[in-house]
SETOR-82081 format. One line per 5 residues: number of its first residue (from 1); their letters; for each residue x, z, y of N, C-alpha, C. Coordinates in steps of 0.02 Angstrom, whole numbers, plus 50000, padded with zeros to 5 digits. Example, Ala and Ser with C-alpha at 12.3 -4.5 7.8 and 13.67 -1.06 7.14 Angstrom:
BEGIN
1> as> 50660 50390 49716 50615 50390 49775 50660 50390 49835 ~ 50642 50354 49888 50684 50357 49947 50645 50394 50002
//
This chain:
BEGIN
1> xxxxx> 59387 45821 54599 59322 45788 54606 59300 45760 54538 ~ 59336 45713 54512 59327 45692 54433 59311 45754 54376 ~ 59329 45791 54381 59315 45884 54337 59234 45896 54361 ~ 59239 45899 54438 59167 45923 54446 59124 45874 54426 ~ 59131 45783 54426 59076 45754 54409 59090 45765 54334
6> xxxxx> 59116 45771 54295 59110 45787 54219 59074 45834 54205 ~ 59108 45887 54236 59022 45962 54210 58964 45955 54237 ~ 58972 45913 54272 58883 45869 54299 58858 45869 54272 ~ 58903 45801 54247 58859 45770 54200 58842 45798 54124 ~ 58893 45833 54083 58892 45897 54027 58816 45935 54070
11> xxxxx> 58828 45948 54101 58734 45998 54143 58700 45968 54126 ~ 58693 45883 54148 58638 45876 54155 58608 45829 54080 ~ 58676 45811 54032 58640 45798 53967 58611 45878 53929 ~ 58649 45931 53966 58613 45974 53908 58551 45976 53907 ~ 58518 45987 53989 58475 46001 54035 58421 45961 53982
16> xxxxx> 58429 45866 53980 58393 45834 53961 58392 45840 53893 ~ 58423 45862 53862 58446 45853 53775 58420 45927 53741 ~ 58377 45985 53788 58365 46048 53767 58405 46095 53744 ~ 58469 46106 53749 58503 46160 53718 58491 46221 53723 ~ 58509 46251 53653 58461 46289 53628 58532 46368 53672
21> xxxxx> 58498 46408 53707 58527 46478 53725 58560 46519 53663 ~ 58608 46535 53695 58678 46553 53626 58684 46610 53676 ~ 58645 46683 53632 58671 46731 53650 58723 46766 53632 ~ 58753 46808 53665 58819 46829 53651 58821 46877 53561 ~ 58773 46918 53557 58748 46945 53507 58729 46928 53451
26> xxxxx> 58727 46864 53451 58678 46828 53399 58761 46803 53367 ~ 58740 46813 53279 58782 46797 53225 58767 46746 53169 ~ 58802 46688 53143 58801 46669 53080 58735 46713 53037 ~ 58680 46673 53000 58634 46703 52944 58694 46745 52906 ~ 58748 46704 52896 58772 46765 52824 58819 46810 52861
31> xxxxx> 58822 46831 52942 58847 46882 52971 58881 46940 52932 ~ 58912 46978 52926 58941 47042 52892 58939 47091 52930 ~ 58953 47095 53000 58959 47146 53034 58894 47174 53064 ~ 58903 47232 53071 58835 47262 53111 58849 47271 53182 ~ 58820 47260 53236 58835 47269 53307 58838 47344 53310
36> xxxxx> 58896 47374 53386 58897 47427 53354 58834 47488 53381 ~ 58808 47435 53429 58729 47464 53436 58701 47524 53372 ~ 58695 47489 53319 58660 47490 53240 58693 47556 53233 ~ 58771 47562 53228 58820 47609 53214 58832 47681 53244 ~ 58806 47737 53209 58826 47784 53236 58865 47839 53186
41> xxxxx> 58914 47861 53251 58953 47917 53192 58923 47975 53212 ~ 58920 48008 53138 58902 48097 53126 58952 48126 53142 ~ 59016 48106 53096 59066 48176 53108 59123 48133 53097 ~ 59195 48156 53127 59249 48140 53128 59298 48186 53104 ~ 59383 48160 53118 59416 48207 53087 59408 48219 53019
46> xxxxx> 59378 48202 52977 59365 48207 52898 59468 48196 52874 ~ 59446 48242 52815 59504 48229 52789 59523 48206 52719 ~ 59515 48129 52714 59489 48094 52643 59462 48118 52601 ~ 59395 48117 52639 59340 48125 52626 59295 48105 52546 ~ 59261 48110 52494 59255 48085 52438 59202 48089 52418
51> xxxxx> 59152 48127 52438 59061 48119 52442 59029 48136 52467 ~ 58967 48124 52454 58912 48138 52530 58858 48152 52476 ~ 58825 48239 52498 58778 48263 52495 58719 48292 52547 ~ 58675 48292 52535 58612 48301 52580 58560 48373 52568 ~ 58571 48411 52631 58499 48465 52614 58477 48466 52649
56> xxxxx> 58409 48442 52658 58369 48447 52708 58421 48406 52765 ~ 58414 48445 52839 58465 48380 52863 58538 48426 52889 ~ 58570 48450 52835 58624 48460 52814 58662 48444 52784 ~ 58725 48415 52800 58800 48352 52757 58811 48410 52726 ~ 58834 48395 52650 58907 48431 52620 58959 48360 52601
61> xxxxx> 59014 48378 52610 59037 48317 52589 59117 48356 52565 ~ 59124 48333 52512 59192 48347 52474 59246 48317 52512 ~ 59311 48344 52527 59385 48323 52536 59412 48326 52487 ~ 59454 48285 52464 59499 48283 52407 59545 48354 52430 ~ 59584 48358 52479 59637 48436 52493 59588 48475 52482
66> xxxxx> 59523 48497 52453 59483 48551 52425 59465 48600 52488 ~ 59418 48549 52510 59373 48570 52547 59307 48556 52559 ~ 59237 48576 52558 59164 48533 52576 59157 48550 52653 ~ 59139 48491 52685 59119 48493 52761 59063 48504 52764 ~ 59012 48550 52787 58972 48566 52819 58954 48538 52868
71> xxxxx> 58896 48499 52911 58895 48440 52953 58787 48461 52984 ~ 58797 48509 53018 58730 48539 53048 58733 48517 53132 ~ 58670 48482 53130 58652 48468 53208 58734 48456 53245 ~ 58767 48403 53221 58818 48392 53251 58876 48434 53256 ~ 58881 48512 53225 58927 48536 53216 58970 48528 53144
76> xxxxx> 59016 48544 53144 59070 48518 53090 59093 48563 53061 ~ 59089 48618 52989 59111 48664 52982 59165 48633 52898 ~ 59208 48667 52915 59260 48653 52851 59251 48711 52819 ~ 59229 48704 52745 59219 48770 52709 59275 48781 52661 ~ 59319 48795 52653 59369 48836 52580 59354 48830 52518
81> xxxxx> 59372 48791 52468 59347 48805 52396 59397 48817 52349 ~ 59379 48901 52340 59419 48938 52303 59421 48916 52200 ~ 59480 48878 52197 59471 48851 52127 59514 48898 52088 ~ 59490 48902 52009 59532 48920 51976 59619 48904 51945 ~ 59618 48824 51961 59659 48800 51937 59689 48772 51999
86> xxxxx> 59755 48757 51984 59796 48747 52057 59796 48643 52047 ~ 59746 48632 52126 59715 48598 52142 59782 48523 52144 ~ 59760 48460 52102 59817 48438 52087 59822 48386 52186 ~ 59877 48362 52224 59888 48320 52269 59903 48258 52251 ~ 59908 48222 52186 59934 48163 52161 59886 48117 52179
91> xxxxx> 59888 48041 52181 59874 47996 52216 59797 48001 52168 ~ 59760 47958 52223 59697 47971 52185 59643 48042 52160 ~ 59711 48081 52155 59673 48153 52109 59632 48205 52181 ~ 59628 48270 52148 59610 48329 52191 59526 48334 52199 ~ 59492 48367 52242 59412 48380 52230 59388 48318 52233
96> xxxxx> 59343 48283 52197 59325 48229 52205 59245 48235 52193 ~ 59203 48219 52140 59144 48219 52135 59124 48294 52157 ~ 59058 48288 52190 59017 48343 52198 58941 48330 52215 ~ 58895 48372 52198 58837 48355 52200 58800 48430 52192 ~ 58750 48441 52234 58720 48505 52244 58659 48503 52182
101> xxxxx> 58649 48572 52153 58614 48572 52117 58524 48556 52129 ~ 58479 48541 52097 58427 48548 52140 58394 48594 52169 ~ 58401 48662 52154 58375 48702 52179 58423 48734 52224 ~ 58463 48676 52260 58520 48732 52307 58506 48771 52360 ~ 58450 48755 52391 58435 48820 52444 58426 48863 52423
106> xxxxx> 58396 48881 52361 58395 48931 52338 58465 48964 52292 ~ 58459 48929 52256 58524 48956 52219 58599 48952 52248 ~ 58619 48900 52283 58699 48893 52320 58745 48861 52278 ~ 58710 48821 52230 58748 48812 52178 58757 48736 52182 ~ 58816 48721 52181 58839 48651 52159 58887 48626 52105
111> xxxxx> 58890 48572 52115 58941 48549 52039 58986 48505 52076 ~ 59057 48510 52036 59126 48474 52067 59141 48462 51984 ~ 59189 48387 52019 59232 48372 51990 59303 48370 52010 ~ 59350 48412 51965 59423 48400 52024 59482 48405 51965 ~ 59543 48371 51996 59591 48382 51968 59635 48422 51974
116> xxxxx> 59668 48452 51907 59722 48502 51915 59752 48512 51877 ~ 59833 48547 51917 59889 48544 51882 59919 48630 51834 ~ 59930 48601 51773 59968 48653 51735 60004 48625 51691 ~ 60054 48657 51711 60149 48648 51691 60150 48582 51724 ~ 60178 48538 51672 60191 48466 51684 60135 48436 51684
121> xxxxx> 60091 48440 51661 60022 48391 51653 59967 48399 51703 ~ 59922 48360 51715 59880 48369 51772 59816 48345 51709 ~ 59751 48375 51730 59682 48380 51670 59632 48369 51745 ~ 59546 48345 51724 59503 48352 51764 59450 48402 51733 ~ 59436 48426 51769 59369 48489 51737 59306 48472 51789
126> xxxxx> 59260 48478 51738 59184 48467 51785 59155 48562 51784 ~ 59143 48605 51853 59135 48661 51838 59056 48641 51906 ~ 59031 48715 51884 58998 48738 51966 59022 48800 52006 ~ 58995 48768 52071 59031 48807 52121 58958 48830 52144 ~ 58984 48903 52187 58938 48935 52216 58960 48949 52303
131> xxxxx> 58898 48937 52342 58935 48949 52402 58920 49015 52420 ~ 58973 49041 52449 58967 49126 52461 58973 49110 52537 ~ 58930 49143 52587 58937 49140 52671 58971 49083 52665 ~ 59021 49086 52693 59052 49001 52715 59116 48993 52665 ~ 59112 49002 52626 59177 48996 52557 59133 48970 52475
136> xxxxx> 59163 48927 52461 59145 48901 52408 59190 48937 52362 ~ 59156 48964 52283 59202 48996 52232 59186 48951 52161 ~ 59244 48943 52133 59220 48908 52074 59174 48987 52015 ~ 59130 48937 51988 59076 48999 51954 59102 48984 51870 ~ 59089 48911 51858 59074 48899 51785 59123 48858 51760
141> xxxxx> 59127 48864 51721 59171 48796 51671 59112 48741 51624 ~ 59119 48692 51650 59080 48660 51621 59105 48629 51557 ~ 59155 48567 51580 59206 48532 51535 59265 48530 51535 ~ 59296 48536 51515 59385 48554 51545 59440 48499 51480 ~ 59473 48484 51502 59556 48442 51500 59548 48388 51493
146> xxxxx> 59494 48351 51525 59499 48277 51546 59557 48257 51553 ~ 59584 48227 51512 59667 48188 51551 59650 48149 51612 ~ 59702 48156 51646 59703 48120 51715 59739 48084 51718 ~ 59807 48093 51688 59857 48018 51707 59867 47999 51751 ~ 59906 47940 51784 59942 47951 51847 59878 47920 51905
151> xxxxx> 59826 47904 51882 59790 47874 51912 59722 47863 51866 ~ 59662 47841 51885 59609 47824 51862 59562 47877 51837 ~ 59555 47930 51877 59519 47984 51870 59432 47980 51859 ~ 59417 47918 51894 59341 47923 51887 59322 47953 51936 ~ 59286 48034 51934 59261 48056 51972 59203 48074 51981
156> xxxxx> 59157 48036 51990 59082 48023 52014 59022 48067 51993 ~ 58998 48112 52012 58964 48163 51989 58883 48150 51997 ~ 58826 48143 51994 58751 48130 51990 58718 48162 51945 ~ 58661 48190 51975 58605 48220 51924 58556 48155 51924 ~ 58536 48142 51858 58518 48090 51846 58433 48095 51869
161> xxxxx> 58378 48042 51863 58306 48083 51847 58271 48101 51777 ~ 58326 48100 51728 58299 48152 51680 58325 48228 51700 ~ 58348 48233 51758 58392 48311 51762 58461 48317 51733 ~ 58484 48283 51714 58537 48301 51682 58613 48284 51728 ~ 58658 48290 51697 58726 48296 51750 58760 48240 51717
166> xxxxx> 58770 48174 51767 58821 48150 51724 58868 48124 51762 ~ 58947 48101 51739 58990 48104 51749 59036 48040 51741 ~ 59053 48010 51787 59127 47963 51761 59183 47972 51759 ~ 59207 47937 51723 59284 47979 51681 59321 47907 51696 ~ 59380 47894 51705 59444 47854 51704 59457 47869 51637
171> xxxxx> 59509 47801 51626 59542 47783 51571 59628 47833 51573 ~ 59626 47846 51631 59668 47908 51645 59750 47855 51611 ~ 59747 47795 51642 59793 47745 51626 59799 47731 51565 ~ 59775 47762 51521 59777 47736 51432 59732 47718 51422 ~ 59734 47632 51420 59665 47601 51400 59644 47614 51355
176> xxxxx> 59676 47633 51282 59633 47641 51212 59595 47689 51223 ~ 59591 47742 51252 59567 47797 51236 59491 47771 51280 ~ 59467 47730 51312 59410 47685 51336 59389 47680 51276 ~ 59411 47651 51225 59373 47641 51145 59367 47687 51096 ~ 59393 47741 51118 59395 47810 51056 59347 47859 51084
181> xxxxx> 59289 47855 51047 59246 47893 51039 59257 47976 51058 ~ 59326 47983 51024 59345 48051 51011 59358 48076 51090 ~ 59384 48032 51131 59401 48054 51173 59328 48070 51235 ~ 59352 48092 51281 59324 48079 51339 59346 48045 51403 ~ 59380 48003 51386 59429 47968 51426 59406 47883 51455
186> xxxxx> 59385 47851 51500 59383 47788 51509 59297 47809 51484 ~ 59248 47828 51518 59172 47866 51478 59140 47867 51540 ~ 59068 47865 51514 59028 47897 51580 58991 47958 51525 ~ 58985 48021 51559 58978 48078 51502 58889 48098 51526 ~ 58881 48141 51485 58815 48157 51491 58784 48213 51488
191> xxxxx> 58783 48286 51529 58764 48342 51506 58701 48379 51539 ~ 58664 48440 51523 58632 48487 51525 58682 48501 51584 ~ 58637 48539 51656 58647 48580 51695 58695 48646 51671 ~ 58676 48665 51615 58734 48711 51606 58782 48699 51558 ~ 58800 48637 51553 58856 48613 51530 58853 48599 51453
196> xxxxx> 58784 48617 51405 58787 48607 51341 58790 48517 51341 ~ 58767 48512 51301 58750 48429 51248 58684 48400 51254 ~ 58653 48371 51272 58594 48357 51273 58597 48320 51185 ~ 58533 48349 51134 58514 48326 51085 58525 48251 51077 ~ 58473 48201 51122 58478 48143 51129 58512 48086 51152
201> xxxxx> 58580 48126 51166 58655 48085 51183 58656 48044 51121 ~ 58695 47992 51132 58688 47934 51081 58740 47966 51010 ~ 58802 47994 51020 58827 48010 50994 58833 48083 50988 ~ 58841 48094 50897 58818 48182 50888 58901 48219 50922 ~ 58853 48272 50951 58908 48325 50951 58942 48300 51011
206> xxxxx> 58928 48234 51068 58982 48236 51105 58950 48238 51158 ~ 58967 48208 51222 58952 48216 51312 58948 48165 51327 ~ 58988 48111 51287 58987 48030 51296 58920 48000 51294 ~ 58923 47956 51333 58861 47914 51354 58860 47855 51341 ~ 58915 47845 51360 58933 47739 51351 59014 47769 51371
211> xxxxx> 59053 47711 51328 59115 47710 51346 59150 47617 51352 ~ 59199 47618 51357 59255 47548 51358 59238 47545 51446 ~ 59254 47570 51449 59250 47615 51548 59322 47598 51564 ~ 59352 47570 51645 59428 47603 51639 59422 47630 51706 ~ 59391 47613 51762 59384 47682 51813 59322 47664 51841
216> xxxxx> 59266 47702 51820 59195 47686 51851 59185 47761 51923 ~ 59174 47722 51967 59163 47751 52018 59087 47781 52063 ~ 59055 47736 52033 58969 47717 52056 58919 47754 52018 ~ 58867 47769 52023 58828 47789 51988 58771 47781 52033 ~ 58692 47752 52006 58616 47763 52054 58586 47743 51990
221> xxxxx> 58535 47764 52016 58468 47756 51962 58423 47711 52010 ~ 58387 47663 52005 58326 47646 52045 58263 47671 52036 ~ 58216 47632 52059 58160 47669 52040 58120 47667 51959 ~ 58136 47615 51915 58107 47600 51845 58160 47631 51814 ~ 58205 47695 51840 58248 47718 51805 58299 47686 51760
226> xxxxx> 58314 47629 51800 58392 47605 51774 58445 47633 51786 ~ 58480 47636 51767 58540 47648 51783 58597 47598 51803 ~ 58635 47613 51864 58684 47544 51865 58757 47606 51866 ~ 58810 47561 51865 58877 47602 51886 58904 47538 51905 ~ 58972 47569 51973 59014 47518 51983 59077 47546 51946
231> xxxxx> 59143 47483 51939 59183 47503 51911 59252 47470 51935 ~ 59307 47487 51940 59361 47449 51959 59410 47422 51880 ~ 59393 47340 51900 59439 47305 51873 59515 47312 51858 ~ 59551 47292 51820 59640 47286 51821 59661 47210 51875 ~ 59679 47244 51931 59698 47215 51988 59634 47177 52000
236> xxxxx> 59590 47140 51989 59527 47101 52009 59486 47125 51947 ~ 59435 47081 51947 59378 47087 51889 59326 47151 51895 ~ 59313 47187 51974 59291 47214 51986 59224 47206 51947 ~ 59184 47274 51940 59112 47250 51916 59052 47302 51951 ~ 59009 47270 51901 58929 47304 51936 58876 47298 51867
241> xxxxx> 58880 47347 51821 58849 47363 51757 58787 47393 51769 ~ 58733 47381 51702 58666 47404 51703 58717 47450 51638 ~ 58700 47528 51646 58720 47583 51595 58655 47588 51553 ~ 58679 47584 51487 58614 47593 51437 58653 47640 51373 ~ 58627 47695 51357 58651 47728 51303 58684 47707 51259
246> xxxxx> 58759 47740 51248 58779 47712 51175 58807 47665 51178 ~ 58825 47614 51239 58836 47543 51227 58923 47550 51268 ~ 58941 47491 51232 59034 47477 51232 59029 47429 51280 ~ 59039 47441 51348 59067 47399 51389 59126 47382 51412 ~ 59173 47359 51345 59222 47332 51335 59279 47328 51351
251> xxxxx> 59316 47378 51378 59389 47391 51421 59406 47427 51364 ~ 59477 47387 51356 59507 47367 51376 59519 47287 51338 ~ 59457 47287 51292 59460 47220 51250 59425 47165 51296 ~ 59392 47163 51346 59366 47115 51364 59345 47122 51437 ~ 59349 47105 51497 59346 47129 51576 59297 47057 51627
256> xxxxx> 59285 47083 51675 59259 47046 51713 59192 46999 51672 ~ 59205 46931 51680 59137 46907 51633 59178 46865 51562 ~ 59203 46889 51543 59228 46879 51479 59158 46928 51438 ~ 59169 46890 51361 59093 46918 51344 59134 46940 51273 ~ 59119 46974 51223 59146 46997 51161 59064 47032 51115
261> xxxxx> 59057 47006 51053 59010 47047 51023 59011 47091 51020 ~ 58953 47134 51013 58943 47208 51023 58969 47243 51094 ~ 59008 47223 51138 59020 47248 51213 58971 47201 51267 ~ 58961 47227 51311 58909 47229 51366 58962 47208 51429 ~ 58941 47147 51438 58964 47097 51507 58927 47124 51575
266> xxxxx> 58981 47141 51652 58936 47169 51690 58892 47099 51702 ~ 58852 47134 51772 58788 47106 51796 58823 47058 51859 ~ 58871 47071 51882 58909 47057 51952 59005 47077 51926 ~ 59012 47020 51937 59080 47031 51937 59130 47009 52000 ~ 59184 47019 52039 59227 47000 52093 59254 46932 52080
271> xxxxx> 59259 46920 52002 59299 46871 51977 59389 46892 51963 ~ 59432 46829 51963 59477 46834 51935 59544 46859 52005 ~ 59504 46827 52064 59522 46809 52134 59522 46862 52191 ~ 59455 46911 52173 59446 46945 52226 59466 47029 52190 ~ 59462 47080 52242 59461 47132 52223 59414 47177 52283
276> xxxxx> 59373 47213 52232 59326 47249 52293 59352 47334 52271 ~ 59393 47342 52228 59396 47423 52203 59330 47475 52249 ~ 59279 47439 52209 59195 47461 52197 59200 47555 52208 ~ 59176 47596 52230 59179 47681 52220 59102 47677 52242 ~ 59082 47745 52277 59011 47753 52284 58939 47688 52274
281> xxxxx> 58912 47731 52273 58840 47673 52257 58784 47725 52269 ~ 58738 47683 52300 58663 47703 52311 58617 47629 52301 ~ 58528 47653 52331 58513 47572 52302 58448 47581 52343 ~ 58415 47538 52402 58351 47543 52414 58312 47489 52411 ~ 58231 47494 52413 58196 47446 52384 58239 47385 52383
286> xxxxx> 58249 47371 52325 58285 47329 52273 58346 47294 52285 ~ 58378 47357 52325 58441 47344 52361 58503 47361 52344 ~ 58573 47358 52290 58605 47402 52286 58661 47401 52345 ~ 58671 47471 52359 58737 47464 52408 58790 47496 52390 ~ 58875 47475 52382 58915 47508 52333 58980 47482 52391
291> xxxxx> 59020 47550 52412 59070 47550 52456 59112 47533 52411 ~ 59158 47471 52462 59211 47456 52431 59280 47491 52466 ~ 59316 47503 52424 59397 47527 52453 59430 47475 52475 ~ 59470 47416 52428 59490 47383 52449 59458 47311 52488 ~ 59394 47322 52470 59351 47261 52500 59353 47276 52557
296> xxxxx> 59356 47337 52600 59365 47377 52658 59265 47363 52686 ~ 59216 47373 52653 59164 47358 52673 59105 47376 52617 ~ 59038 47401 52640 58981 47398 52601 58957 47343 52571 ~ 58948 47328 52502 58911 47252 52488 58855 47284 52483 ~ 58818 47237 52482 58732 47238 52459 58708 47194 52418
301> xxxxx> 58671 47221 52361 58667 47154 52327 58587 47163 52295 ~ 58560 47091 52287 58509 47090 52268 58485 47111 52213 ~ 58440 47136 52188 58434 47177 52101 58408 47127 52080 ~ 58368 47085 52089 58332 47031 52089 58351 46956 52062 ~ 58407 46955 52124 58461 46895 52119 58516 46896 52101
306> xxxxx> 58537 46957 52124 58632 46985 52117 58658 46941 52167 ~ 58615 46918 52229 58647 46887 52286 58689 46942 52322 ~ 58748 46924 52351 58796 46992 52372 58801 46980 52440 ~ 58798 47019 52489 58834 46997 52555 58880 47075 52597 ~ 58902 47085 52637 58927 47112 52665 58882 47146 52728
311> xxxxx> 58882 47218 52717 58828 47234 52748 58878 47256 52835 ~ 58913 47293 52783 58969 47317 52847 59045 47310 52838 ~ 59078 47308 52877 59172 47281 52877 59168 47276 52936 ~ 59257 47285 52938 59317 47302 52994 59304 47377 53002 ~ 59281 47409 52965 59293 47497 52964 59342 47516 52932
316> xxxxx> 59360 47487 52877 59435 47498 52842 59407 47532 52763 ~ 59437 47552 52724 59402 47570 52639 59349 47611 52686 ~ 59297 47595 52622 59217 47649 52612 59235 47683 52542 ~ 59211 47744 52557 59227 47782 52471 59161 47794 52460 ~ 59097 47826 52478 59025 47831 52459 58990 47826 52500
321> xxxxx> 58924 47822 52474 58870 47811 52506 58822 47849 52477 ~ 58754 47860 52544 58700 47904 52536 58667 47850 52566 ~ 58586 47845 52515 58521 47831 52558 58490 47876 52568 ~ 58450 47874 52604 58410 47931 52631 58349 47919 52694 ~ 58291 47890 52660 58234 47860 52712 58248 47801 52730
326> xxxxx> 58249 47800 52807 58275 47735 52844 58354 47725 52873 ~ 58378 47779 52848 58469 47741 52839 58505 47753 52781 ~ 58556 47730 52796 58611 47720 52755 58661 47769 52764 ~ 58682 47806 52745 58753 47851 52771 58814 47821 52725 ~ 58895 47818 52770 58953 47809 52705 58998 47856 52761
331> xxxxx> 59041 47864 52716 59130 47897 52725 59164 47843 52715 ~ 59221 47833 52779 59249 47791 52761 59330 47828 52743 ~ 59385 47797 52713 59433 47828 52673 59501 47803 52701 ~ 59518 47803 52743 59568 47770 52778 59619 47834 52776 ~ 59621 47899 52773 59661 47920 52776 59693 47942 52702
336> xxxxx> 59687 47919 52645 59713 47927 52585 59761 47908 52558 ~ 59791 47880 52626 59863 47862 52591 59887 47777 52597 ~ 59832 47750 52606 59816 47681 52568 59777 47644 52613 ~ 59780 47662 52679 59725 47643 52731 59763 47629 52793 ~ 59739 47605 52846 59742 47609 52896 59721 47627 52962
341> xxxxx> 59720 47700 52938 59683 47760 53008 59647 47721 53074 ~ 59590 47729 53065 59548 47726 53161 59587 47775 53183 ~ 59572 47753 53238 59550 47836 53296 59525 47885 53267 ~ 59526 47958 53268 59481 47999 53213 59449 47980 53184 ~ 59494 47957 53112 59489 47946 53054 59507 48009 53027
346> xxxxx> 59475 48014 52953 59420 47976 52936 59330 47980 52953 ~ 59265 47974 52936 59215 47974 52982 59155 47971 52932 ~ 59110 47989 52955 59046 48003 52916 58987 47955 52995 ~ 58980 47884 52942 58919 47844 52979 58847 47828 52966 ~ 58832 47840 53021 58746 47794 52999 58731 47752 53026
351> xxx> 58692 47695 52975 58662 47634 52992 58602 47621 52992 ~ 58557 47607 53012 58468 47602 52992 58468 47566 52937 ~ 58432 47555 52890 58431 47488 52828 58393 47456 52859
//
């Protein structure tokens, strides 16, 4: 009897006191998660998965075990890509960047980045591939013996909007070579569709674009044609850089928001504390969005403000992202070794923006 007159009376102050209806749905302003209403999956079964391309409304999307998925009206086709070089399995390595040329309906032509092994050493080569019926063949040699090292490959492949092809490179675990010009190592590179030099690269005679890089993963342009890249820190100090020709953004002499003359401090950093190991990036009205691996989630951040929040989490690592109109597409990367598998994992999602 004393219980029931207590929630009485709890009734009848709410009753008088207006309390406000608490729907089940309704989240915290700085919420992270998306209901899974919002959430839909394209394709499953992926097999660490590493980018997302668009034709018309056709997926290609690279597997590191050297394969592009094909992803039409809900069917799922795994295509074969016949490489020259024997395709490396080491952590991190194997097909990674890819990006269709622009004229690919017509031509079939795309560009990869991948790693591979001869003798003892493992190298990365940027080539194009051609798709034949349902088999991809490597066609061209673009750049070849990127060191790879046991880790920090880079990857990241984009045609920029001047047309051109450019590329991120890892420090391939040897930080100096981030500061040696000579190399192409720890770089974001810069080439002609068919693999020459563009004249107006900052430096003569090379592919380099900006270097003191140690694994940049990100690449988007917005619309006033900036350029941003994301990049992974040494254990934290994750970042989020504006790329401008020619310029030393400071790895291995200076990281996170530490500042040094003549090197370039990012725009967004994780700090000393956190780690987001930053990979894909896209960006809509004045939005950037850049999958994190170990952040296990999309941030979003203001171009404006560099206010950051969490667009999506509890999916487990994101490796890239596509915009495209009114959504968002990512791959998430749970099966690389380093994750912790869904249910058919790994997965290709969309979100509305």
């Amino acid at each position: 009897m004393k219980k029931a007159n207590i929630l009485l009376l709890l009734l009848l102050l709410c009753v008088l006191g207006g309390c406000t209806e608490i729907k089940q749905d309704e989240k915290p302003e700085n919420a992270t998660n998306l209901t899974t209403s919002n959430l839909e999956i394209i394709a499953d079964n992926l097999h660490t998965p590493w980018s997302i391309q668009k034709s018309g409304d056709v997926f290609y999307l690279s597997e590191r075990p050297g394969n592009i998925v094909k992803i039409e009206d809900g069917k799922v086709e795994r295509q074969h890509v016949e490489l020259n070089k024997e395709l490396s399995t080491a952590s991190e390595a194997g097909l990674l960047g890819f990006v269709l040329a622009p004229d690919f309906p017509e031509s079939k032509r795309a560009y990869a980045y991948y790693t591979y092994v001869q003798g003892s050493k493992q190298f990365n080569r940027i080539i194009t591939l051609m798709l034949q019926g349902n088999k991809w063949k490597e066609e061209r040699l673009l750049v070849d013996r990127i060191n790879s090292g046991t880790y920090h490959h880079g990857g990241r492949l984009k045609i920029g909007p001047d047309s051109k092809l450019y590329a991120t490179v890892g420090d391939a675990t040897e930080p100096k070579l981030a500061q040696d010009l000579s190399a192409l190592e720890g770089k974001i590179l810069r080439l002609h569709l068919d693999g020459s030099i563009p004249d107006d690269n900052p430096f003569p005679n090379s592919y380099v674009y900006s270097f003191g890089h140690r694994n940049p993963q990100g690449l988007t342009w917005t619309s006033d044609g900036r350029m941003y890249a994301s990049e992974h820190g040494n254990s934290a100090n994750d970042e989020i850089n504006i790329i401008q020709k020619g310029q030393n953004y400071g790895w291995p002499n200076i990281e996170g928001s530490e500042e040094q003359q003549g090197m370039v401090a990012p725009i967004v950093t994780s700090g000393h504390d956190t780690t987001w190991a930053p990979s894909g990036m896209d960006n809509n009205e004045e939005k950037l969005y850049v999958a994190a691996l170990r952040g296990a989630a999309i941030l979003e951040f203001s171009i404006e403000t560099l206010e950051k929040r969490e667009l999506v989490s509890d999916l487990g690592r994101i490796r890239d992202i596509y915009v495209d109109n009114q959504y968002l597409y990512f791959i998430s990367n749970n099966t690389d070794g380093r994750g912790n598998p869904l249910t058919n994992d790994d997965k290709l999602y969309r979100i509305p923006l």
